[in-house]
N, C-alpha and C positions, 0 to 999 in steps of 0.2 A: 217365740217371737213377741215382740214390746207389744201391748194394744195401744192403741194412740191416746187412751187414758190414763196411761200407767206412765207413773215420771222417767224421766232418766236418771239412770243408775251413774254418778259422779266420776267415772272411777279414775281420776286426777286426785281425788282425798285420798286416796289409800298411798300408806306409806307405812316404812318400816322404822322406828324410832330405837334410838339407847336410852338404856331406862337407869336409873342413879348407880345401881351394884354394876352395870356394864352389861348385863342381860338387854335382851331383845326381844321388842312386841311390834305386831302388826297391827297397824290404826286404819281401820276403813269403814264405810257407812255400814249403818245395819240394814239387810234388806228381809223382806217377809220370809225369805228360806228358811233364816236363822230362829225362828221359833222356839227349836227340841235347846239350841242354844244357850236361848235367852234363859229357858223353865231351869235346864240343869246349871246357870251361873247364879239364879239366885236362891237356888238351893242349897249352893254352897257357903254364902252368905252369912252372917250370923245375925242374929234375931238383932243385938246392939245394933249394927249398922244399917238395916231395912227400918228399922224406929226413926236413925237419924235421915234416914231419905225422905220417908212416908208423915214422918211424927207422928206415928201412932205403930201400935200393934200391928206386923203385915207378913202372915207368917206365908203365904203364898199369892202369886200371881193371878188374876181371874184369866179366863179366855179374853175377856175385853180388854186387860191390859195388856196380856201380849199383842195382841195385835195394834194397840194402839203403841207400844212399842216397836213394833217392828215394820211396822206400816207408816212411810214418811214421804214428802212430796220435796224435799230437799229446796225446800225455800223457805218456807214458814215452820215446817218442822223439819228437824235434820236431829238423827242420832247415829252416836261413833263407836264402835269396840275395840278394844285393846284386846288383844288373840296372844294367845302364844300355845303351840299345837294347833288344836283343832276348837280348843276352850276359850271364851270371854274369861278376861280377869278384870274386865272394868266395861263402862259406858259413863256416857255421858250424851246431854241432849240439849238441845234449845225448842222454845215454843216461841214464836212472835207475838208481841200483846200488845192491846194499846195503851192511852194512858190511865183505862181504869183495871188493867190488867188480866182484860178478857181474850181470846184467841183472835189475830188479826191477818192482814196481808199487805203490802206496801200497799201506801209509803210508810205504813209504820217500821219506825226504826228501833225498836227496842224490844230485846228476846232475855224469857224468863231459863236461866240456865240449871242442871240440877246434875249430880255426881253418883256413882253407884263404885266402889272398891273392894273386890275380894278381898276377906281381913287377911289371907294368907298370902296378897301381894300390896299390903298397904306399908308404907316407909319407902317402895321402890320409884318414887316418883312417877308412876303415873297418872295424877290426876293430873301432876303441875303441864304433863306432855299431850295430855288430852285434852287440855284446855288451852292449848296454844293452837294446836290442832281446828278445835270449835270455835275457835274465835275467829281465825281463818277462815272458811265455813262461812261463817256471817258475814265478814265484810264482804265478802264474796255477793252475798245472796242480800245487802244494802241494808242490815245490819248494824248501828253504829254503839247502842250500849248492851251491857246484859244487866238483869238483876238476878240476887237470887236470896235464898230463905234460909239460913243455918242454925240449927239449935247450938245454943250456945254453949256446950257439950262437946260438942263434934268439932277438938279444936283443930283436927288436922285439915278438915274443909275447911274451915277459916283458916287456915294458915296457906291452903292453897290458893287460896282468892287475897290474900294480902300481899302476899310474896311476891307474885305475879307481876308487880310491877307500873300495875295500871290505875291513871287517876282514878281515884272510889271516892265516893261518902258512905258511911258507913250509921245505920241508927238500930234504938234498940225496939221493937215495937212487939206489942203481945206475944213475949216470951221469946221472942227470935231474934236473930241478929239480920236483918237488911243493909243486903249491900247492892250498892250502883256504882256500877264501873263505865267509862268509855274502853273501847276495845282496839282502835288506831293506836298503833304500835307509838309509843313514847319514847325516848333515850334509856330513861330506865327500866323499861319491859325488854329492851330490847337486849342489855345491858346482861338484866338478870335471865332471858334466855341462853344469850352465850356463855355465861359464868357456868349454868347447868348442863350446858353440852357440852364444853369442856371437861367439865367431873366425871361427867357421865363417858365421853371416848373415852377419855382418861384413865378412867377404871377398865373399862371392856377392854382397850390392854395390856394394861396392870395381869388381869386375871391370866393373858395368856403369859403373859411374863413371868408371873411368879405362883406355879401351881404348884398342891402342895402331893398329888398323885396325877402321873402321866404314863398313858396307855399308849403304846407304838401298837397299831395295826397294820398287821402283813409284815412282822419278822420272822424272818426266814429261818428255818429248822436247824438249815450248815450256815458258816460264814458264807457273806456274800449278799448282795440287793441291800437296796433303799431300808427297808423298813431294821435289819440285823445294823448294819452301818450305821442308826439311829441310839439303838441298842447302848454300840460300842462306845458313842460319844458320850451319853449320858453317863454309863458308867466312870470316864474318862474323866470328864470333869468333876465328878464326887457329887453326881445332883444331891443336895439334904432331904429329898422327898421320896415317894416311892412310886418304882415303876411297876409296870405288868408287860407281859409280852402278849399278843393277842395273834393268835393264825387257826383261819378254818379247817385245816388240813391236820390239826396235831393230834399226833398218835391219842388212843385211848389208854389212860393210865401215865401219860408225859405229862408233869408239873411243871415246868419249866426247861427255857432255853436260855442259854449262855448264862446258867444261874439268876435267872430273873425268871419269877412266876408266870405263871405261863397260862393260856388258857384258849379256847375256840372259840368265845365272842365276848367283847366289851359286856355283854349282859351279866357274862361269869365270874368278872370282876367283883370280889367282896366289898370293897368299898368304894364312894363315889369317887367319882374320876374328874379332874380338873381338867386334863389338855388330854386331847388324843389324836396322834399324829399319823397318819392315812398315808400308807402306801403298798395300795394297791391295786389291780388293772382301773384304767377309767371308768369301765364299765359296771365295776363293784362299787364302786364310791355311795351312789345313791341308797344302795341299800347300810353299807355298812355307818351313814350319816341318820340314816333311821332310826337303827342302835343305838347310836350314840345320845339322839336325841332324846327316844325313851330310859334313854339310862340317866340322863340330866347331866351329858357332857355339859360342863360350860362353854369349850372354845375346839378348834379343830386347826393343826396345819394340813394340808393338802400337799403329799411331796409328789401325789399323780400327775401323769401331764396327758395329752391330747386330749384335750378337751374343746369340744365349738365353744361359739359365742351363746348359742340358745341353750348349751348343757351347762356352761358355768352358771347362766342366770339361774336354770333349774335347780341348780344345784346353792345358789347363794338362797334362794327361796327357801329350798326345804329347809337348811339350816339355822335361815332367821325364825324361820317357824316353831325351832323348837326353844329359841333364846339363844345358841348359839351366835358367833363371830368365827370366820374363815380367813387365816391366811393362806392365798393362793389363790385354784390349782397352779402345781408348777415351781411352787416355792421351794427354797432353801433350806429355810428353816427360823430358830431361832435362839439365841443368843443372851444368859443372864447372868454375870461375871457376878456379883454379889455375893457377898461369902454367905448369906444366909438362904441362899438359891442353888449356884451353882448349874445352871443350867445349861445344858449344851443338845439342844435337838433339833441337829442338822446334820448332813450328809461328810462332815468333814469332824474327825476325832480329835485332831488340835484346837482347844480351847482358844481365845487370845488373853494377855494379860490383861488384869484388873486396871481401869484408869476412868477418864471421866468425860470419852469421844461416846456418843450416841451413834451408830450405823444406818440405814435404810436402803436397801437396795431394789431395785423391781428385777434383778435378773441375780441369776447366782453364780455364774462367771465372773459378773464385776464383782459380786462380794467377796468370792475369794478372794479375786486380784486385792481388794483393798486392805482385806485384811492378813493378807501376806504382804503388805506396802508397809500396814502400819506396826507391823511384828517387824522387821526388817530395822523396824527407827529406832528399835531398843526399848528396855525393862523402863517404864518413867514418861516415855515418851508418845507412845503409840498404844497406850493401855485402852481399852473397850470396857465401858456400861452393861449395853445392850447393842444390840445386832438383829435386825429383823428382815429377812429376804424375802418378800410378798412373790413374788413372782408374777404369774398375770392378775394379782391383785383384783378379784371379780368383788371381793369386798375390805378388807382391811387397808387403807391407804395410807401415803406418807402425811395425810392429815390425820389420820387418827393416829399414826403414832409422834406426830407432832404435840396434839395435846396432850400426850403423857409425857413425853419430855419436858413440856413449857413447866412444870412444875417438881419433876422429878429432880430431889437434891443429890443425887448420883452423877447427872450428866451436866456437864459445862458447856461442848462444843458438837455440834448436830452438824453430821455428813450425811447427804443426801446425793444418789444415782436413780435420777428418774428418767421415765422414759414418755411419759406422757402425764398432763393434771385432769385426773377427774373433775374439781371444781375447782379452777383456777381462780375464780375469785374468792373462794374461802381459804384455799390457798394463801393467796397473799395474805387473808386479814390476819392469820392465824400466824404467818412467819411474822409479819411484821409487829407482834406482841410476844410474840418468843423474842425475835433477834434485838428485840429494849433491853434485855439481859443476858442472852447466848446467843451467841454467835451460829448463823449457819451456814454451810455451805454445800453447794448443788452441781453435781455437774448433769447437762442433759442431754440424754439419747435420743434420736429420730426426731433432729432439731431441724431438718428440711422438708422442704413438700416431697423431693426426691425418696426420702426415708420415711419408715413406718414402724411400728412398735413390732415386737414378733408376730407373728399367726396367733390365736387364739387368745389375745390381751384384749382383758377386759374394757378396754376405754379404745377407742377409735382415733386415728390421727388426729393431732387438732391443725388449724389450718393461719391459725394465728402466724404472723410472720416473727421470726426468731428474733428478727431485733428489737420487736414490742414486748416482746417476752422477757427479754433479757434488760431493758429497759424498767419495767414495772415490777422485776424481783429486783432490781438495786433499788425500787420507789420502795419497796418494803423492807429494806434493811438485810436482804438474801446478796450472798457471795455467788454471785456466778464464773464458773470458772470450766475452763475446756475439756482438761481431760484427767482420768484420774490419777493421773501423777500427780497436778497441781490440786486437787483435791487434799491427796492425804500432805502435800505440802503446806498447804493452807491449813488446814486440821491439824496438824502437828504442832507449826508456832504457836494458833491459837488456843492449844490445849496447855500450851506449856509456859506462855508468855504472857505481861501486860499487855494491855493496850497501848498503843504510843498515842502521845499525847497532840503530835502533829506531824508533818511530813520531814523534818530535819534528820538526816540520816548522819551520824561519825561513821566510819571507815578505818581501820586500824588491822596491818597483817605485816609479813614478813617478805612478802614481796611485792614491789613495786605495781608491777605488768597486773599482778590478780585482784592488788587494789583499783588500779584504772578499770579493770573492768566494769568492776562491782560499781565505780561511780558513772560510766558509761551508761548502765543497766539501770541507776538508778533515775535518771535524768530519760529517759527515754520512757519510763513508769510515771513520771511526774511528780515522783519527788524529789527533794532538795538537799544533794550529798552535800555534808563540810570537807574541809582538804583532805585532803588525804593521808595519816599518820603511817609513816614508813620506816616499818619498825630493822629492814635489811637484816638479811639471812643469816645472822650472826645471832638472831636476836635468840633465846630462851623462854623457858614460861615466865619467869620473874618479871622477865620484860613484859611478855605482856598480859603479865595482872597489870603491873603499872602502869600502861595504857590503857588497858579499858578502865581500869579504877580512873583514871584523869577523865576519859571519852564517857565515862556514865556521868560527871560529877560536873560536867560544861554544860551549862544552861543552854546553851546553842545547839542543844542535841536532844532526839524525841527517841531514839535508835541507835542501836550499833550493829553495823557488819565488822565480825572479825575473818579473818580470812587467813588461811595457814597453805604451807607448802612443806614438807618434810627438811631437818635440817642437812644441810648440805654434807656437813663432817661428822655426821652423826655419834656427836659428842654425848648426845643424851641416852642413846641405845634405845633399847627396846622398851623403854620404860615411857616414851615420847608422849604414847597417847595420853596416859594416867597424869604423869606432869600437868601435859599442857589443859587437859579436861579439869584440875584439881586449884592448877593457879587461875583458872577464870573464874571456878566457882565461888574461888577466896574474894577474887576482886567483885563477885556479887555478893557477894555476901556482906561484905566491908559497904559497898555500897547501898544497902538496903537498910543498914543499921542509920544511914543520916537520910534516906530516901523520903522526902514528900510528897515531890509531883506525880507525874504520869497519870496514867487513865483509870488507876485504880487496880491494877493486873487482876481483873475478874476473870479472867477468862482461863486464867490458869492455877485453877485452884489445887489444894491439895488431896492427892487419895491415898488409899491403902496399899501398900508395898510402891506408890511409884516413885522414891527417892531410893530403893534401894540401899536405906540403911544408913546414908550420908548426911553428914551434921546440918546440910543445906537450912540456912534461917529462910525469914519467911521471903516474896518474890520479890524483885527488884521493881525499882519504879518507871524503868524503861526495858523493852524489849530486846534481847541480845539474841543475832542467831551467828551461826558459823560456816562460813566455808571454808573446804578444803581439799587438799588433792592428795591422795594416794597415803593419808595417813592409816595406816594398817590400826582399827582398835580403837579410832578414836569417836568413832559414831556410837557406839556403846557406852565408853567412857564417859560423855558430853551426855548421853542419857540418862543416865546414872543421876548427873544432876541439873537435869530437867533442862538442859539445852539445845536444841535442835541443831540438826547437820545437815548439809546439805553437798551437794557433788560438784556446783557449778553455780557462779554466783546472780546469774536471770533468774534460778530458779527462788533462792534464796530472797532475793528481791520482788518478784512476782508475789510471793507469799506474803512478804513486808507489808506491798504495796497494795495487798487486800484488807491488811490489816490497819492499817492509814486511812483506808475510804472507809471502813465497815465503822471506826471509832468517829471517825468524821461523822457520817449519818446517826451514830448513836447521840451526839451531842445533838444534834438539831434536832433528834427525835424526842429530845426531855421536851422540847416546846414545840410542837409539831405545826405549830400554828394554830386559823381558823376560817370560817369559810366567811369573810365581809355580806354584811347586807346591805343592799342597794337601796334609798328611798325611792329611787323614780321606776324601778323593777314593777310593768303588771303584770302576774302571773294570770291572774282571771282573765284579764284581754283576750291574753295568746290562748288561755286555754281555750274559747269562745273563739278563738279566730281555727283554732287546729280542729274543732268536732265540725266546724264548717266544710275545713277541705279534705277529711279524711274520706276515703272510701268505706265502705261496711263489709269489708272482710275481717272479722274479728278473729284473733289465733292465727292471723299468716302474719309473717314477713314482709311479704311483698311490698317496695317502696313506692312511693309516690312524690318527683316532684313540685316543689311549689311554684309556683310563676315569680317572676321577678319582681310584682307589687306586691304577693303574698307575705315573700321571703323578706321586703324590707319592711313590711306591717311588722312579723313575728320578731326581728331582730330589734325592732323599732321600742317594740314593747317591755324590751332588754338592755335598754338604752343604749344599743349599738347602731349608727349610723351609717348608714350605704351612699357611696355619691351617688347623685341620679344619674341614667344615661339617660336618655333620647332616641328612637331607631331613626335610623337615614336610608328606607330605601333607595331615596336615589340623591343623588347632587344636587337638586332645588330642598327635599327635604333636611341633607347635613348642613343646610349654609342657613337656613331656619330654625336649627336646632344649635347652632354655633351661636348664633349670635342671641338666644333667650339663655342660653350660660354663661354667654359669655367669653371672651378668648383671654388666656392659650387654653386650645381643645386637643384631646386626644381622640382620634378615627381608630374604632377598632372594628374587630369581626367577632361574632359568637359562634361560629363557625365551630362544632364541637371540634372537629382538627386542626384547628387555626387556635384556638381559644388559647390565651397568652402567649402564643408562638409571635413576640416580635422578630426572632432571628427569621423568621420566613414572612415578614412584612406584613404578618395579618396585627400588628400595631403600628400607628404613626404617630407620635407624640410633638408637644407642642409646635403645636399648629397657631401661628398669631395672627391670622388674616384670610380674610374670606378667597381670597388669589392663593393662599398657601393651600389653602382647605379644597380647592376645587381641582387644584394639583394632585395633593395627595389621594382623592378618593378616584379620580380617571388612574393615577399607578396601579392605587390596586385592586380596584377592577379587571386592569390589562392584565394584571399578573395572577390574579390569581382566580378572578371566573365572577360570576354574574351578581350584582347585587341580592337577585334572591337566594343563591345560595352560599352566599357570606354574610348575610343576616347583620350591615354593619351597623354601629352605634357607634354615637356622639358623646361623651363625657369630659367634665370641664378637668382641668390639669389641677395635681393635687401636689402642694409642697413637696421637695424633695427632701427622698430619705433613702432608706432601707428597705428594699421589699422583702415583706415576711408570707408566710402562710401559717395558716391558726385554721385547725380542723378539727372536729370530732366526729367520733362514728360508734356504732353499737356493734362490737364485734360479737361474732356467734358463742364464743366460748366464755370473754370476761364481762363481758358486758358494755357499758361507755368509756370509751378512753380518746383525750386531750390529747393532741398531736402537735408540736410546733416547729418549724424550720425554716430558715432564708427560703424563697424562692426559686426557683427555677434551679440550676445545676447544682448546687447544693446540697436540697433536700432530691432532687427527681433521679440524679445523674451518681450522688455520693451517698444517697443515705441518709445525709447526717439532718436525721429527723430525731426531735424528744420523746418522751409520752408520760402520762400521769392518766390513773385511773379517777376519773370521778366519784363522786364531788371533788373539785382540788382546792386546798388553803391557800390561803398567802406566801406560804411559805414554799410549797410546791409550784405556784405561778414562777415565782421569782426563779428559784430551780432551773425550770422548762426550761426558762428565757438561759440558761448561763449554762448549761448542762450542754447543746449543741458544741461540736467542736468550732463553726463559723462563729461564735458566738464575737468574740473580740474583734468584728466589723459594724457590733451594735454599739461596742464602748469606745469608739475614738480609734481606732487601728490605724497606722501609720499618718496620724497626726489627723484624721477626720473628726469632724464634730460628732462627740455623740449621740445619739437619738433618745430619745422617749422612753426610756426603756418601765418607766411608772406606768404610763398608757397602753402600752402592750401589756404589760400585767394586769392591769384591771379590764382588758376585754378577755385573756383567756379566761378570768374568774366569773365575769360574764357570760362566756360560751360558756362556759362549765354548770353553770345556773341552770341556764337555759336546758339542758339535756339531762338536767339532776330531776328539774323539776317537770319536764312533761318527756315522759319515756320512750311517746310516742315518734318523738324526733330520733329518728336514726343514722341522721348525716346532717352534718354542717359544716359547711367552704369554703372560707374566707383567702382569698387569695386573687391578687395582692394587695397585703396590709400594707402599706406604705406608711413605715415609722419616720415623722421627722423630727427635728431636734424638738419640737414642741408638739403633741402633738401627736395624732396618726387618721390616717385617712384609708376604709375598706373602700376599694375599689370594683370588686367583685363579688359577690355571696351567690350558695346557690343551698338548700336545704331540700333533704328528703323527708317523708315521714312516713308513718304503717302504724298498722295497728299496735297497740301494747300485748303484751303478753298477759297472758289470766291473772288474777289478780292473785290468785295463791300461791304462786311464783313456779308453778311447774311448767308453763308451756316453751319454756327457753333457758337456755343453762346460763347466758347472761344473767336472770335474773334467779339462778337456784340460790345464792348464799342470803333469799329477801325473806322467806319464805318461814313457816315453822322448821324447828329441827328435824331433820330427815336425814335417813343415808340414804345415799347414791343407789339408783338401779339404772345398772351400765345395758 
């Protein structure tokens, strides 16, 4: 039990970090246990690097300084370790000092910082992740710079404290190097944080991807079970590395099973083991993770399943403990088409082909399905990278395998089946920095509150509504798409095609009926078909090379659907598909040799085997896909060279028509905008007006809100304008408050169930005369109950326009997000609400406003004046301010904004606020992507 002298123990610092090679260390305070600790980590030390801590001679610790090490009040002194086992491989400390750099205590802001690195884990980035860590730490504890003392020798501490990011001065004094840093995170600290966690997931699954010896534990003796079926695959796909078989139960004297070396424990492995893939009972897991981790597994899949939420954690714990990464429990497997790999350790012995789609799945039902969708589209077309089935994913996620993709030159086009985001808002930043160069696309599982991820999935429903969701992965450049039909449809063209260049679609087939369709479909997607080219059932391939060679070579065109139906007199015979696959690729081919425009066809680059051996030159400058009915051979054929097939021409279109929007937002996304600054913006005010009205519950949620003179102070201070109202308790007060606004008035109620409800009379608008006014408030009185409890107000009448509603809120999982839509039936009744995550640019204001479907009742719809649409944009950028810069604002209600043609007038505001979240970004998962690099603990 604590004595009420003894500090608190932090334990919101501890975390588990990736370290450069993709290994894993646990970062937490040090407390006085860790003594025996601290004596055997710097004994392992080498004399060079205690000189560079000490500057001098310092071949052991006294008792006084361990303790003065290990002994910290976590304000003024705070020290961290970096663990992996049970061992320190690092520390790192701060002291607070003043300015003659003696030992202090606030308000001194400025702590003397110093580093300690096992030589046998120095180059692995952990000082750069301990000092992100520590800095954290401080600002926490009011902290604002560090300094510290480096022999100038010891270039890899200087190069830790330069790198970092953080304004310094840097001087040379009595043989040392002094450096002063501030520690409030900058663009560029922040910059060069993510640049390192990138490299860093990056590599952690790199390693599982490409090991170069992988252990299956719990292959079974006979054919038959998980861990033999693992066996079969590897051998199957020709892995280039070497396996071992590992089962407790094998005979004494048995070398091996199914001709793969064989052995009773991962310990008896002769040489170090990369991957070892675990399948066996749940209940063995922990121990056989033991093993592994004394053996110096790097990485583990988990094909075991039942497991709770409390055993996965346990079990993601022991794991990170030893430097390990876990895909799983529950998983699949995993997937590594590269000839120089060859990997296949998963439950399924058919490889897929080599090509340049990246996989992700969290179940492995859908993987299969997909990857028997995308085997089905032919040799060229549906070729696989990598493949990775996390399962219930308790640690390895589609963001860490996001950032090995972002940069891996293998993969062009990233399919993703998820079923829930661990951190949706790192999520997003991470798709929307891939999807500037690859394309990706998602489709999502247990997308209703009705629905929930499986039993034992590591991440718990999230509660965010689907259409915000689905909303803010098109704000980052993600293909959202329903099911995985259209998934590997979409993955298909865009592995195999340009980008088009804009929505213009040519249409060209041999029958009438299946062109209208295709232009039907396309007009109903929102792109823009040309006529129809009808080629009639007589037509040949000849024919149509020469149509599509003319439909790619019309400037009036971004695309082409070609569309077939089998020839009626089957003139051509059996030979149909090969023809007609062979005279398109001529007419691309022909058209690629004079081709300029288009999008650059990035998306469909070239790989290893997937032309199939065909003279195909390089890709055309517009996207071609094909439908067609019942041609026997020709989906294959059309793969061969590298053109997609399709059954039905929606679907074909659907696909197009992702690929239109996704090159649409890639152009906007070379200039993504910027966030304007306000000169008459005070942030000091409002923040001085918000410690006024907050409550002292610090670490809750719980809202509070502001009164109606608070709310127009704090918006005020944001250069947003509220009309005044007035209250009228009763008829001698509304005709008093009428006439100091002014007439025409509107009579309303705040009646929470009345509030904007004009259709049920709780509004009267222009009201021009004190006899109007004395009418309207005895109606509705009569009708609708007592002055006191319709709460009514007087407000002066505001130009007419448009009414809007402009919201933001702090959702539990992403954080702040911008919300905009017309008023009333619109957004309440249809939906048709925006959203953008904050901070938003210019460029995403503008968006908000035009992205609603009602949107074309702001710009003149059936011959009305247009509104304001400049002033509506610069208050969301305003709201957006507003909840960027004080976090502690958790709601904001503007409704209704009345836009008029000049012009706009808030009518209503109403604001909530709560406390902020700790400042080291742990105590809310809106604000996990703020914080030092850390993985997730679900």
């Amino acid at each position: 039990m604590r004595t009420p002298s003894e500090p608190v123990y932090p334990a919101h610092w501890e975390a588990d970090v990736v370290l450069r090679d993709g290994g894993t260390a646990r970062v937490r305070p040090i407390t006085p246990d860790d003594a025996e600790r601290l004596v055997s980590f710097y004994e392992q030390v080498s004399d060079q690097s205690k000189y560079y801590r000490f500057f001098a001679p310092y071949p052991r610790l006294s008792d006084r300084d361990v303790r003065r090490f290990t002994h910290h009040d976590y304000v003024d002194r705070v020290g961290l370790a970096a663990i992996v086992g049970d061992e320190f491989i690092a520390t790192v400390r701060y002291d607070r000092i003043d300015a003659t750099g003696r030992p202090a205590s606030l308000p001194a802001d400025e702590a003397e910082v110093a580093f300690l690195v096992r030589d046998d884990h120095q180059g692995r980035g952990v000082g750069s992740a301990l000092l992100e860590h520590i800095a954290a730490c401080a600002r926490e504890r009011g902290v604002r710079r560090f300094v510290a003392e480096v022999l100038p020798a010891n270039t890899r501490m200087v190069k830790v404290f330069t790198d970092a990011g953080y304004s310094q001065k840097r001087s040379f004094e009595d043989g040392t190097v002094h450096l002063t840093f501030g520690i409030e995170p900058t663009e560029q600290s922040l910059a060069v944080m993510r640049a390192r966690e990138q490299r860093a997931e990056a590599r952690s699954v790199q390693r599982l991807l490409s090991p170069g010896v992988v252990a299956v534990i719990g292959a079974s003796r006979n054919p038959g079970g998980a861990g033999r079926t693992v066996l079969e695959s590897l051998r199957a796909a020709g892995f280039t590395g070497r396996v071992h078989a590992v089962n407790r139960a094998l005979e004494e004297g048995r070398a091996e099973i199914d001709s793969v070396p064989a052995h009773r424990s991962v310990r008896d492995v002769p040489e170090p083991v990369d991957l070892a893939v675990v399948a066996v009972p749940a209940g063995e897991v922990p121990g056989v993770v033991d093993e592994c981790g004394g053996r110096g597994v790097q990485g583990l899949v988990v094909l075991s399943a039942d497991f709770g939420r409390d055993a996965q954690r346990e079990l993601v714990r022991q794991a990170r403990s030893y430097g390990m990464r876990i895909i799983g429990p529950n998983a699949f497997g995993l997937i590594n088409t590269a000839p120089d790999v060859r990997l296949n350790a998963t439950l399924s012995p058919e490889t897929p082909e080599r090509g340049r789609i990246g996989l992700f799945t969290q179940s492995g039902a859908i993987g299969i399905a997909v990857l028997a969708g995308l085997h089905r589209r032919g040799r060229g077309a549906g070729g696989v990278s990598t493949f990775v089935s996390a399962g219930n994913r308790a640690d390895v996620s589609g963001n860490d395998v996001l950032q090995y993709w972002d940069d891996d030159p293998d993969t062009d086009v990233v399919l993703m089946y998820l079923e829930s985001f661990g951190n949706p808002r790192k999520f997003n930043r991470l798709a929307r920095r891939t999807a500037a160069r690859k394309p990706i696309v998602v489709v999502k599982g247990a997308r209703h509150n009705a629905s929930a991820p499986p039993p034992g999935h590591a991440v718990p429903a999230g509660r965010t509504p689907d259409a915000t969701v689905s909303s803010l992965l098109r704000q980052a450049g993600v293909i959202r798409v329903d099911t995985v039909t259209e998934l590997v449809d979409a993955g298909v063209l865009l592995a195999t095609q340009p980008l088009p260049s804009g929505p213009r679609v040519g249409i060209l087939g041999n029958a009438e009926s299946l062109c209208l369709l295709t232009y039907d479909a396309c007009l109903a997607r929102g792109l823009r078909p040309q006529p129809v080219t009808d080629l009639t059932t007589e037509a040949g391939p000849e024919d149509f090379r020469r149509a599509l060679a003319a439909t790619l070579a019309d400037p009036a065109t971004d695309a082409v659907v070609v569309t077939a139906i089998p020839w009626v007199d089957g003139s051509h015979g059996a030979g149909d598909a090969t023809l007609l696959a062979e005279a398109l690729a001529r007419a691309l081919r022909e058209s690629a040799g004079g081709a300029g425009g288009g999008e650059g066809g990035e998306a469909g680059g070239d790989q290893d085997g997937g032309r199939g051996g065909t003279e195909a030159a390089s890709a055309p400058a517009k996207p071609v896909v094909v439908v067609h009915l019942a041609i026997e051979g020709l989906d294959a054929a059309l793969a061969e060279h590298r053109l997609p097939a399709y059954p039905a021409p929606e679907r074909a279109v659907d696909a197009l028509s992702e690929a239109v929007r996704y090159a649409q937002w890639r152009r906007e996304a070379a200039e993504p905008g910027r966030v304007p600054e306000y000169d008459d913006i005070d942030e000091a005010s409002a923040a001085v007006l918000l410690t006024r009205v907050r409550e002292p519950d610090r670490g809750t949620l719980r809202s509070t809100p502001l009164s109606g003179e608070e709310t127009a102070e704090l918006l005020g201070h944001y250069g947003v304008s509220v009309q005044p109202v007035l209250p009228a308790p009763d008829a001698r007060a509304a005709r008093a408050a009428a006439k100091r606004l002014g007439y025409p008035v509107a009579l309303k109620t705040t009646a929470p169930h009345l509030r904007h409800r004009s259709d049920l009379g709780g509004v009267r608008l222009d009201i021009g005369s004190e006899a109007g006014l004395r009418r309207a408030y005895a109606r509705m009185t009569e009708q609708l109950g007592e002055p006191a409890e319709l709460r009514p107000v007087i407000q002066a009448m505001a130009p007419r326009g448009v009414d809007t509603a402009v919201k933001a809120t702090v959702d539990p999982a992403i954080g702040a997000v911008l919300s905009f839509g017309l008023a009333g039936p619109p957004s309440e009744l249809l939906g048709d609400v925006a959203h953008r995550l904050v901070p938003v640019t210019d460029r995403d204001a503008a968006g908000l406003v035009r992205s609603i479907r009602s949107a074309p009742v702001l710009f003149g719809w059936r011959g009305a004046q247009p509104v304001d649409t400049g002033a509506l944009e610069e208050l969301l950028l305003r709201v957006s301010r507003l909840v960027e810069d004080h976090p502690e604002v958790v709601s904001v209600d503007l409704e209704p904004v009345v836009v008029a043609a000049r012009g706009l007038t808030v009518l209503d505001a109403a604001v909530r606020v709560a406390e902020p979240p700790a400042p080291f970004g742990t105590a809310h998962p809106a604000w996990a992507d703020l914080g030092p690099r850390r993985l997730p603990a679900y």
